[in-house]
C-alpha positions in Angstrom: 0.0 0.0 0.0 1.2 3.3 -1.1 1.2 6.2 1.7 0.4 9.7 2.2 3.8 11.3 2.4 4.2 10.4 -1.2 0.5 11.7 -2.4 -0.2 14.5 -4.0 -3.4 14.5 -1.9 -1.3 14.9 1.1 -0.3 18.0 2.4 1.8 18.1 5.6 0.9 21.1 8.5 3.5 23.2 9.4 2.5 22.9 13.1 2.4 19.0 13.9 3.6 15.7 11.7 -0.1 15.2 10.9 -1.7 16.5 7.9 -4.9 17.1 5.6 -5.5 14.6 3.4 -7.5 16.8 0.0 -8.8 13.6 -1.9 -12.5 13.7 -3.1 -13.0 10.3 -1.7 -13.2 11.9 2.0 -16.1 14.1 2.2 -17.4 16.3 5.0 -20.9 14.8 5.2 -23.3 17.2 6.4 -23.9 19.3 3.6 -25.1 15.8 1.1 -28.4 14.2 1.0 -28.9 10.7 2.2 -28.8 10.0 -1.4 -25.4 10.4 -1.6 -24.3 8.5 1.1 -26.7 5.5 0.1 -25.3 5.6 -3.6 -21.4 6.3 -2.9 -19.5 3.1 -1.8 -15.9 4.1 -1.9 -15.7 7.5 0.3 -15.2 8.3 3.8 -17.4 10.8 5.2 -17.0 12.5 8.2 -19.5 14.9 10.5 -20.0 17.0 13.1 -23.3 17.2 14.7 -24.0 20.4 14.9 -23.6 21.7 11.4 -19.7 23.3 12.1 -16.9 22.5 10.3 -15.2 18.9 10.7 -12.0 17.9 10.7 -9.7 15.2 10.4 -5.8 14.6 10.0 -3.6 11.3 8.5 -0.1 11.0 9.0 2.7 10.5 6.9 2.4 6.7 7.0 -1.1 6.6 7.0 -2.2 5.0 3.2 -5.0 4.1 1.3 -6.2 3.0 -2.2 -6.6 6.2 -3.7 -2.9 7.3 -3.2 -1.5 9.3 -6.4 2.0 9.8 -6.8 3.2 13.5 -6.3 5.2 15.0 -9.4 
């Protein structure tokens, strides 16, 4: 399995050794319709309660299928 220090959906923060993984497979998930979530099988989505902004962070050595090499 590929990892996230080599992605080009990876971008490390300048504050910790986590960062922000940008792919359009992990989607914030209060703002879509049930529909979406029924119909998409291959995301992650991740919510607040509350309707604020969410969050999350990978490291480094985190990986997934969706990796893409950076240029």
């Amino acid at each position: 399995m590929e990892r996230c220090k080599t992605c080009k959906f990876y971008k490390q923060d300048d504050s910790d050794c986590y960062g922000q993984c940008k792919s359009d497979k992990f989607i914030y998930g209060y703002f879509y319709p049930s529909k979406v979530r029924q119909e998409a099988e291959d995301i992650l989505l991740y919510f607040d309660y509350e309707g604020y902004s969410a969050s999350f962070e990978v490291g480094p050595m985190f990986g997934c299928v969706h990796h893409e090499e950076s240029l």
